[in-house]
N, C-alpha and C positions, 0 to 999 in steps of 0.2 A: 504493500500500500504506500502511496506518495504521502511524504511528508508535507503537508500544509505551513506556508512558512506563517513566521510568527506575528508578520505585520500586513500579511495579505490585506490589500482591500473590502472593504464588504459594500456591493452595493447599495443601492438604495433598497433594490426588492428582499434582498436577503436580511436588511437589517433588523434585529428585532425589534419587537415593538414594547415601550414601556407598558407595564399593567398603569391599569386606569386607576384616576386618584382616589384612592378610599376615605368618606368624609368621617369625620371624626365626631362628629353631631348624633345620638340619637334620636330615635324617633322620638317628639315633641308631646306625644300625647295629645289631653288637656293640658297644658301649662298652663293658660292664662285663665282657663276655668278653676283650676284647682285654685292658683293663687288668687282666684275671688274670694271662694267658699272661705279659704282660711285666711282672709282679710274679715268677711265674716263672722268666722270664729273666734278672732282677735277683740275683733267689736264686741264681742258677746262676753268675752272671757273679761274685760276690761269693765264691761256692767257691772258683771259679776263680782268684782274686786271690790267695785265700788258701794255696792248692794249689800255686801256681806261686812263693809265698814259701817254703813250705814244701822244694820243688823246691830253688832256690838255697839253702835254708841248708842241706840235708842233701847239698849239693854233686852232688845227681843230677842235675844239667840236661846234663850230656855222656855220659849214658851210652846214646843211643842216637846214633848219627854217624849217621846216615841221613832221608830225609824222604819216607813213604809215606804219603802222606793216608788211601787204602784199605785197602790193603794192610796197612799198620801196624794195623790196630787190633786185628789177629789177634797176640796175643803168643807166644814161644817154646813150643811143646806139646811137645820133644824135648830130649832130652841133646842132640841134634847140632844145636838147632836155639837152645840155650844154649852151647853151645860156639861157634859159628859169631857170637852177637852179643860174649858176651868177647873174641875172639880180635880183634875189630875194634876193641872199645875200649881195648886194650892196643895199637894203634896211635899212639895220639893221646899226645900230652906229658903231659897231664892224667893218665894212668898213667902214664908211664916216669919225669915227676917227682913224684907229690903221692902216687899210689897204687900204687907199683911191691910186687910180693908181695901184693896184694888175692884174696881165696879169693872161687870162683866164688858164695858164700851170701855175701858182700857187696857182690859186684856185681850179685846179683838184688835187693838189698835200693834200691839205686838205683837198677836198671833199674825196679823195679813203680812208684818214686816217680816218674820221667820220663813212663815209658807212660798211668801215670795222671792227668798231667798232661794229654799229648795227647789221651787217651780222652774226658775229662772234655770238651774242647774241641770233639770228634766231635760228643758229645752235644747241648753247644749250640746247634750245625749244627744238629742232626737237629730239636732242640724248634722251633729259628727257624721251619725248613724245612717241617715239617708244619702248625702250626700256622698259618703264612702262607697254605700252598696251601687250610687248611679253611677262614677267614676269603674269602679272594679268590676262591676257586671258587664259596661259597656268594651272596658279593654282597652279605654282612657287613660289609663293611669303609667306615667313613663316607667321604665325599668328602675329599678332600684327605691322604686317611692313607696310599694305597697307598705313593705314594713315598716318603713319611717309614719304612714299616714294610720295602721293601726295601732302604730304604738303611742299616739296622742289620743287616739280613743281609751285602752289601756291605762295611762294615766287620770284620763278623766274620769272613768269608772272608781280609778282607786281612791280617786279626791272627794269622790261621794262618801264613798264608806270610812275616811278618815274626819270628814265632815260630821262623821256623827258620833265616832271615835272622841272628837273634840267635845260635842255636844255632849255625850255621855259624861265626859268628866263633872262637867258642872251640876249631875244630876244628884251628885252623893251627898254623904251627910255633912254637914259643917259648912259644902259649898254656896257661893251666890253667882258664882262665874266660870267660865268655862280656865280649865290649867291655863296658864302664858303659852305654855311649852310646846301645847297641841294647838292653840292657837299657832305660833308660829311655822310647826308642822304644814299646817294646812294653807295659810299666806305663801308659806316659799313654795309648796308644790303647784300652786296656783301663778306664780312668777316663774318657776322653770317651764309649765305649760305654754304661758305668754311667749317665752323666750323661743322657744323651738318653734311657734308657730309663725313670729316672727322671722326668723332663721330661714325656714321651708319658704314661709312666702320671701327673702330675698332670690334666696336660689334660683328659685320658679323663674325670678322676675328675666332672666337672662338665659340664651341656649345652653345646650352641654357645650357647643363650641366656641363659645363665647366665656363660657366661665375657663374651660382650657385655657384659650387665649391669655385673659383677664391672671389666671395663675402664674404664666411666666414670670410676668412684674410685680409678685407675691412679695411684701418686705415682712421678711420675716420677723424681726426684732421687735416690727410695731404692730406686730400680728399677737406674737409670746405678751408685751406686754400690756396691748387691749386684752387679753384674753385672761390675764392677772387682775383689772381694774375691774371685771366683768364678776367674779368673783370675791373681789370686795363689797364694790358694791350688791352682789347679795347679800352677804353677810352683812350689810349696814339695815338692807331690810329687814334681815330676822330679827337684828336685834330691835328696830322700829315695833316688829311685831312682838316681841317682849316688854316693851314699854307700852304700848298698847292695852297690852293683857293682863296688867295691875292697873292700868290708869293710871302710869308713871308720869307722865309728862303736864300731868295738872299739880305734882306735888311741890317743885322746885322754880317759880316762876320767873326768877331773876337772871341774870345772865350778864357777863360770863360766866361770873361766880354762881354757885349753889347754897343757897342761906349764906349769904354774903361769907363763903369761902372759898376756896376752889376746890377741898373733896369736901361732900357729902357728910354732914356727922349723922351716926350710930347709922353705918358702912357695913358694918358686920353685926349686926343686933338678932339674927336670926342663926336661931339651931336649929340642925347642925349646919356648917360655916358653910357647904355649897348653895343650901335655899334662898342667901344673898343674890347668889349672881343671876338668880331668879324671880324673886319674890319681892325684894328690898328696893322699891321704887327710888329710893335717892342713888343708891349705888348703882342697877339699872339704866338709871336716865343718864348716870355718869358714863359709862361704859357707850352707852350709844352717843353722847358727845363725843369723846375722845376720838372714839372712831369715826364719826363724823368729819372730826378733824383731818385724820389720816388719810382718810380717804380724798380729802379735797388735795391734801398737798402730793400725793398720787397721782393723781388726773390732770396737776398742773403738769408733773416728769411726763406724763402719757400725752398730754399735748402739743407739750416740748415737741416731743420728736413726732409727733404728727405735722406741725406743722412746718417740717423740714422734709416732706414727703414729696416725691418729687408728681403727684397728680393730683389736682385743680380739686376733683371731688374728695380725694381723701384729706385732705388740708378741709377744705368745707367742713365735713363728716368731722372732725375734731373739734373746728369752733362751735357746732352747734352741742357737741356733748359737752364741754367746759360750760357756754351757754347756760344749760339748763344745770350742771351741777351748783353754778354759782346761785341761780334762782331758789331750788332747793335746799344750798344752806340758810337762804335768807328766810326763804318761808319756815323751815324748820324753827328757827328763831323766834321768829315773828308767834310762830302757835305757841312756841311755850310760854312765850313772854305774855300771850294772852289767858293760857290756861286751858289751853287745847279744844277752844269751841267746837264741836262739831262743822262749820264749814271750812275750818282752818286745816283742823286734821283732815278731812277726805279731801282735801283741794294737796296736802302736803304727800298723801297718798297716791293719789290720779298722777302728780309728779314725779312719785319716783317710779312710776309705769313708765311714763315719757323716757325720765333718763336711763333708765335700763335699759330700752328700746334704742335709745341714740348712742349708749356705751356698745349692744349689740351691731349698729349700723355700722359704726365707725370699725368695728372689729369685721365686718365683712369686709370695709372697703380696704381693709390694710391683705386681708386676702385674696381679694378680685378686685384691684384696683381698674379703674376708666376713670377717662374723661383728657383735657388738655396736660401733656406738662411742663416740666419747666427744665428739662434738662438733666442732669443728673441731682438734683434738686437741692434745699437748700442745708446748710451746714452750721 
């Protein structure tokens, strides 16, 4: 056989032919349907927050002793069937000390605030629930999402049943309130829901080939440490929702100082010495200042170097989350300094939805940055 030399020509017809470009995109699905429904969900989840602070401060969270997922969402249609829920809730300490003498027309005034706490909650089910089954039935839903979108159903199921896990506490003896603890249990799982939902809907908001793209220009460093600030700032909520859950934040009005000191006297007055770091409203309120603090001068280093980022929107994405942390130390201030009125606390609340939501935006765009930049950016 002839040896074929090594630089032979190859014609034109002989040449081969490259394979064809394989797109890197898949299939789309629903994208912009799903990321309705769970813009939706967000809106509902965010009621929700609000509805159930509302709950606590108008002190209705015990006025229903029972836990019917079904059956409850049918409320009282009878004199006997409003007599039959009073009569129960004049069982509990929460009446015989805080509301002993309450007329059945203020016990319905809390009963509708509790039911429609729950109902509220049904609902969420129901949106998750159908909207999943129309997505997955139809074969909508892009690859890799299913399990992501029932595992926010999954969590919301379990915040029902922790929901009453909470409630339960406050039904025993001695009590008038539901634990801090389980409160706060039930507040973060309620913010890590918000947080994924928010999350999924940025994702959604852009292709898979577009988020490829978008990851080359990935800065890592301002990704680790949004993803740090992201993390404190929950923990400033839990402990918000610990001060919540004693009604800390109406005990110490003054500021900076607390009874004109800077720690809290009788800090440790409770046995044994851990029931402080829960119970002891001045100590409590301390702990969630402090870190309040912390955390602000945190976000300031995280801003720092966002705003040294070399794309137009991630720079944006950083001021507006400084923005609103600045807001929210002032209003936090501003409620204690008042004694925690109810519009003060849900408005300080509804806020740190916002900023957790713009701590989460800002930590996408350091992942999948766009927009103009500026070069190798600034320094």
């Amino acid at each position: 056989m002839a040896k074929r030399p090594i630089f032979e020509e190859v014609s034109e017809g002989a040449r081969p032919t490259a394979p064809a470009p394989v797109s890197i995109e898949r299939p789309s699905g629903a994208r912009r349907a799903i990321r309705a429904w769970l813009y939706l969900l967000f809106a509902l989840v965010v009621t929700m927050i609000a509805v159930g602070g509302l709950t606590r401060l108008t002190g209705s969270g015990l006025s229903i002793t029972d836990w019917r997922p079904v059956t409850g969402a049918i409320p009282p249609l009878s004199a006997e069937d409003w007599a039959r829920e009073f009569d129960a809730y004049r069982q509990i300490d929460q009446y015989q000390l805080v509301n002993r003498g309450m007329t059945l027309g203020e016990f319905q005034f809390i009963y509708w605030w509790e039911w429609g706490h729950r109902q509220l909650g049904r609902f969420i089910g129901l949106v998750w629930g159908l909207g999943f089954l129309w997505f997955w039935l139809r074969g909508r839903i892009p690859p890799g999402w299913t399990g992501r979108l029932l595992g926010l159903g999954a969590l919301g199921g379990a915040q029902g049943a922790i929901g009453w896990w909470m409630v339960s506490s406050g039904l025993g003896e001695g009590m008038v309130a539901v634990a801090s603890y389980r409160l706060a249990v039930h507040l973060g799982l309620a913010f890590i829901i918000l947080g994924l939902i928010a999350w999924y809907a940025l994702l959604l908001g852009r292709s898979e080939a577009a988020l490829l793209q978008a990851r080359r220009g990935r800065e890592a460093k301002l990704f680790s440490m949004s993803t740090g600030l992201m993390h404190f700032a929950f923990l400033q909520i839990i402990l918000g929702a610990l001060v919540a859950g004693i009604d800390a934040g109406r005990g110490y009005t003054d500021w900076p100082l607390m009874a004109g000191q800077i720690f809290p006297p009788a800090a440790f007055e409770l046995q044994p010495l851990w029931r402080n770091f829960f119970e002891n409203d001045g100590l409590v309120q301390f702990i969630h200042r402090t870190s309040g603090y912390l955390l602000a001068i945190f976000a300031l280093v995280v801003w720092a170097r966002g705003r040294r980022s070399s794309y137009s929107a991630t720079r944006a994405g950083f001021n507006l989350m400084l923005g609103a942390m600045a807001a929210q130390i002032v209003l936090g201030i501003v409620t204690v300094m008042h004694g925690a009125p109810w519009p003060l606390a849900i408005a300080h609340q509804l806020l740190a939805v916002v900023l957790f939501v713009l701590i989460i935006r800002a930590r996408f765009l350091a992942q999948y940055p766009h927009g103009a930049t500026i070069g190798k950016g600034r320094t």
